[in-house]
N, C-alpha and C positions, 0 to 999 in steps of 0.2 A: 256367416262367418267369412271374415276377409281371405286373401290369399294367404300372405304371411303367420295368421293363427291358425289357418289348415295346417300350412304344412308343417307348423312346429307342433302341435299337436298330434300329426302323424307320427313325424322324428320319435315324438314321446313316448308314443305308443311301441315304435319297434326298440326303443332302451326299455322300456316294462318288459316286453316279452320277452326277450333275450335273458334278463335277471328271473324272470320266473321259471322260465324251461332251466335255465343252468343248476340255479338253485331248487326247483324241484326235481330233478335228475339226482344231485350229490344227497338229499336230503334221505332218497330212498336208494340209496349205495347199500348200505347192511342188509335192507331188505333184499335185494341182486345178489350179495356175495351169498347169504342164506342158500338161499333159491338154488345157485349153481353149485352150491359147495366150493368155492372158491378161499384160499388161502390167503393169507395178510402178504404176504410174499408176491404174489400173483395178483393181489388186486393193487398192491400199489403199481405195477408191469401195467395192469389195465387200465389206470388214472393217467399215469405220467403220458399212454398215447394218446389224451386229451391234447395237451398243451402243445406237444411236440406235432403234431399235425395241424393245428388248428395255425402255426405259423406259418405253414404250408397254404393252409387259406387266405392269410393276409398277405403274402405275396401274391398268391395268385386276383386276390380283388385290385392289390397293386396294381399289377397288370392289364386287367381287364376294364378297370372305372376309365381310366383316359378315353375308350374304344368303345366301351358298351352306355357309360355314365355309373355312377352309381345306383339310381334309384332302381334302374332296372335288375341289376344284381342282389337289391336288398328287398325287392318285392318278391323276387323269388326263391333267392336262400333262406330268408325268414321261415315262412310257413314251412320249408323243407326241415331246420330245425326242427320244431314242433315233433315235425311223424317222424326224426331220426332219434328222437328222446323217446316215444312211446316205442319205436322200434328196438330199443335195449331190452322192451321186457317179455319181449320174443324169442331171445335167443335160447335156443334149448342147450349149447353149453360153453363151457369158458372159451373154447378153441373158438364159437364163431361169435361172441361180442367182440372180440379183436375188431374184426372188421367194422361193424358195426360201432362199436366207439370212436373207429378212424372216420367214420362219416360223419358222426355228431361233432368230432374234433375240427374236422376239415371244413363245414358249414359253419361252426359258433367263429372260426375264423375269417370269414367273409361277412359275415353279419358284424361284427364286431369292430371291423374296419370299414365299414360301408355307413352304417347306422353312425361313425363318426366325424365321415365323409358327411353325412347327412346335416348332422349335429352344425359342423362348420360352416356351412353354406345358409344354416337357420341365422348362423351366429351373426356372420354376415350382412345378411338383411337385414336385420335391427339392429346393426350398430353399435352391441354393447354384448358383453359376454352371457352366456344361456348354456354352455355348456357346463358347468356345475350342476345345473337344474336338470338337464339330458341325462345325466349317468344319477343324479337322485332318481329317477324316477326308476331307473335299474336297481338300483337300493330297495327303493317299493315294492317291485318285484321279487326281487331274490326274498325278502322279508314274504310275501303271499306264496311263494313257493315253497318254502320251509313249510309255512302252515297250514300248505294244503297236502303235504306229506304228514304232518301232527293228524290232521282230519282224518286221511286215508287208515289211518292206524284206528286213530280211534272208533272209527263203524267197521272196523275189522275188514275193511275192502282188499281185493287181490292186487298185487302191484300191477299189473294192465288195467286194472281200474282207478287205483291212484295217478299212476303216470297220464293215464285220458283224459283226468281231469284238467290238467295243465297243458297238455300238448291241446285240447280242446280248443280250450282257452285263447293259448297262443296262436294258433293257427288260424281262428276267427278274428283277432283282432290284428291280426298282420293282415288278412286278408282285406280287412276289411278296410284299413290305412294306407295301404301300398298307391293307391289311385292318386291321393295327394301327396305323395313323396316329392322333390324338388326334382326334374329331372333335365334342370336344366345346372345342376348345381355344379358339374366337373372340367371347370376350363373353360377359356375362351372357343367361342365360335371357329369353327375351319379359318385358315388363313386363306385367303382368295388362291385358286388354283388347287387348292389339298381336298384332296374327296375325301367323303366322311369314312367309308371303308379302309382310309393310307393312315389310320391313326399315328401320330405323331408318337418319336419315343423322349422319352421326359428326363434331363437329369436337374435331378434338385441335389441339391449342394448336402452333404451327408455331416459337414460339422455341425450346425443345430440338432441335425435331428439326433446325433450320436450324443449332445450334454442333455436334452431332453431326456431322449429315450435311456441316459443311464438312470437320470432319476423314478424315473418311471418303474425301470427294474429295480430300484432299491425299494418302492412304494409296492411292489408285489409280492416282493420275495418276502416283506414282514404281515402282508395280508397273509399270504402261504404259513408263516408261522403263528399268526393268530386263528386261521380257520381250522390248523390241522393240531393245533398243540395246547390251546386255551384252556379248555376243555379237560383233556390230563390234568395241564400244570396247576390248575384250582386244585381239583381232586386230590392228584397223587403228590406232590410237591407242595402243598400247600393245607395240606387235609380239610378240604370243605368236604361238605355233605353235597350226596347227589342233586339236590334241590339249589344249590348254588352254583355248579361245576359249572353250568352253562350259561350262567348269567355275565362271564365274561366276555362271550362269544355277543352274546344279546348288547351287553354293553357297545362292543364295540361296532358291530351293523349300525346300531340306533344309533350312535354317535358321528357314525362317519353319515347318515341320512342327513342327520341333522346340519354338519360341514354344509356338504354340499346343498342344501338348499338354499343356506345364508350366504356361499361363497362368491357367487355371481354378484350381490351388492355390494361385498367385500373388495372386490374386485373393480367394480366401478368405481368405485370411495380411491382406493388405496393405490390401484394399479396391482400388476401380475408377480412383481419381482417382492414389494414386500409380504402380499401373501403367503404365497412361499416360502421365505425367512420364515416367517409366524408359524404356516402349518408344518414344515418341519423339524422345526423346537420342537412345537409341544409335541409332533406324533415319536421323535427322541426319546423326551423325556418324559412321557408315559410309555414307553417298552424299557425303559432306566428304571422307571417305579415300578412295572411287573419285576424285572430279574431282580431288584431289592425286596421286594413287596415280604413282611411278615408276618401278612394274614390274607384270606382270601379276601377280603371286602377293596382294602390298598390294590392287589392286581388287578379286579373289577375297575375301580377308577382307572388304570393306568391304561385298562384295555379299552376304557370310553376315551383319554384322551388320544391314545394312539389315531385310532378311529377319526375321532374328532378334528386330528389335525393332518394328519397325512393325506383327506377324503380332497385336496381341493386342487393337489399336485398333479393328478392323470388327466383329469379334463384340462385345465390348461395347457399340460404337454402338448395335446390335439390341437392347442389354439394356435401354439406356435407354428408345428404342422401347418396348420390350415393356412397359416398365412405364408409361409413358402412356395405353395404353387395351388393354384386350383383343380388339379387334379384327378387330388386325392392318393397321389404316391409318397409325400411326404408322412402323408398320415398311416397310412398302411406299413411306412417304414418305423411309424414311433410305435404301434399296435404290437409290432414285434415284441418287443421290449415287456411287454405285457406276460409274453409267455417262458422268455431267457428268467425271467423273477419268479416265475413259478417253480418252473423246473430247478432252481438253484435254491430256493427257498427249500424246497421239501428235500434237495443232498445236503443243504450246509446246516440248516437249522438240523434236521432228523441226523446228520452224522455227528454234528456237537452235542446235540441228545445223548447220542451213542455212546460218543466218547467220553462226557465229562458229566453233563445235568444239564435238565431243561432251565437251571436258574440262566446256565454260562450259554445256553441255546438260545435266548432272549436276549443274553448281552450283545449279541455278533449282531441285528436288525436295529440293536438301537445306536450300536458306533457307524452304522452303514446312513443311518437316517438324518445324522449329522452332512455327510455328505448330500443333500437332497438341498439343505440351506448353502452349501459353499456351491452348487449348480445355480442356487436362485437368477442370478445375470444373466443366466442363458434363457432364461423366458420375457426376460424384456421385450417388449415390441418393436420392431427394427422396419422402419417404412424401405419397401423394396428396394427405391432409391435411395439408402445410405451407404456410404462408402464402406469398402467392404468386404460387400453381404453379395456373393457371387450369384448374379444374375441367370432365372432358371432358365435352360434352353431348349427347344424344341426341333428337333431335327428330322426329317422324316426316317424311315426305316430303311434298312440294306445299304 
């Protein structure tokens, strides 16, 4: 196997693992809240410190990729994921997963930003976009993690044995990838006179990454509302039967898998800016056809197109990222944007829930995802030398 299919191969392997430990962690939540006696109250306290630390990670890989590289930070935050997932089902009670979800939070945020540190400098190499196919293969994962939570249930296994299964898993095939990671992937070479220890401090220019990373947060905050509300909104809002409820949820993974596999060619074909146009219509106006939908079978489709078209927006954000500096600080600064969508996803949709109905909870991510198409210009591709486009610079420290 040549160089360049190691190490996009590796790449793949650490976006699989990532979607499996994440999604098999959420998959087994009811079973944790059980276990400890935990309150709906208290376990969303225990959720929301996912996201909100794990940005705490992405700045800190921020900071570190320049000085350490990436790869060395994602060979061994990875496998540390893995045993801070099977570590949740340890804890003997609510007061101490606190902690222990701030370390799953604060690792999923360095792997998260490294692994697309990673992703970009694959992209690079070959000359043509691959990051759509990097985060499907996260898709793949999250989908085998759900089902290895289905499994655990169904042999009646204890949740330290459900959870081993994946942390297993993930932890053997980080381990066993991390050797071909790119590690040369973060920046140019020392400038003649800078020793490798004077790491260089980086500013990259924050206007791309701020119409990026807005779109970015608008594509999370309607994941936040299809992951946490789909599900209801069949059932209770729609009155399907148990056996349907979740096939919107289904719908909408399978669809956004499917995005992202084809998008990378999409991409080739079409270029970055009309993609985008494309993916976020349709992922619009399939969260337009859920808040209208009146029958469960109509929000199922709306939930496959959402999926389907919003999946091609976050990888490319990265691209643009990536081409801002070689760092890896630009990308660490768009990863953010990842977890501002979450945490805003689960007060705006759950408080319009609150307030009004899950139909008018659905309307707010799909007037938001209009805005994702009037962003499209900002992911055009801008060769560093266009006028401009503020030149990144490198200055030494103190």
């Amino acid at each position: 196997m040549g160089t360049d299919r190691r190490v996009r191969t590796a790449t793949s392997a650490f976006f699989f693992v990532q979607g499996l430990c994440f999604a098999g962690l959420l998959a087994q939540v009811p079973t944790l809240q059980r276990g400890l006696g935990i309150s709906d109250a208290e376990l969303t306290l225990v959720l929301l410190v996912v996201p909100v630390v794990a940005g705490v990670g992405s700045v800190l890989a921020g900071h570190l990729a320049p000085r350490t590289g990436s790869a060395v930070l994602l060979r061994t935050a990875g496998p540390l994921v893995a045993l801070a997932v099977l570590a949740t089902a340890f804890a003997p009670s609510a007061a101490l997963l606190y902690p222990v979800v701030a370390v799953v939070g604060l690792l999923l945020g360095v792997v998260d930003a490294t692994m697309n540190m990673q992703g970009v400098a694959v992209q690079r190499r070959y000359g043509r976009s691959l990051l759509n196919s990097f985060h499907g293969w996260w898709s793949v994962g999250g989908i085998l993690g759900a089902l290895a939570a289905v499994l655990a249930h169904s042999l009646d296994w204890s949740l330290v044995a459900g959870l081993a299964l994946v942390a297993t898993t993930g932890a053997v095939l980080d381990l066993a990838a991390g050797s071909s990671l790119d590690g040369a992937a973060d920046g140019p070479a020392p400038t003649p006179g800078q020793v490798s220890d004077d790491a260089p401090s980086v500013l990259v220019p924050w206007r791309p990454v701020l119409l990026v990373g807005v779109a970015v947060a608008i594509v999370y905050l309607a994941d936040s509302a299809v992951s946490s509300w789909s599900t209801k909104y069949v059932e209770d809002v729609l009155s399907g039967p148990d056996a349907v409820a979740p096939l919107g949820l289904a719908a909408y993974l399978g669809c956004q898998l499917v995005g992202r596999l084809v998008a990378d060619h999409l991409v080739d074909r079409a270029g970055p800016v009309p993609t985008v146009v494309g993916g976020g219509g349709v992922g619009a106006a399939g969260l337009a056809l859920v808040a209208v939908a009146p029958a469960p079978w109509v929000a199922v489709i709306g939930f496959g197109a959402t999926g389907l078209g919003l999946s091609v927006v976050v990888p490319l954000a990265f691209s643009v990222a990536g081409a801002l500096d070689r760092t890896g600080v630009a990308v660490a600064r768009v990863n953010l944007f990842n977890y501002v969508g979450f945490v805003l996803g689960a007060a705006v949709v759950g408080g319009v829930a609150e307030l009004t109905s899950l139909r008018w909870a659905f309307a707010v991510p799909a007037v938001l995802a209009l805005g994702v198409v009037a962003l499209a210009p900002a992911f055009r591709p801008v060769p560093a030398t266009a006028p401009g486009l503020p030149e990144v610079q490198r200055t030494p420290p103190g």
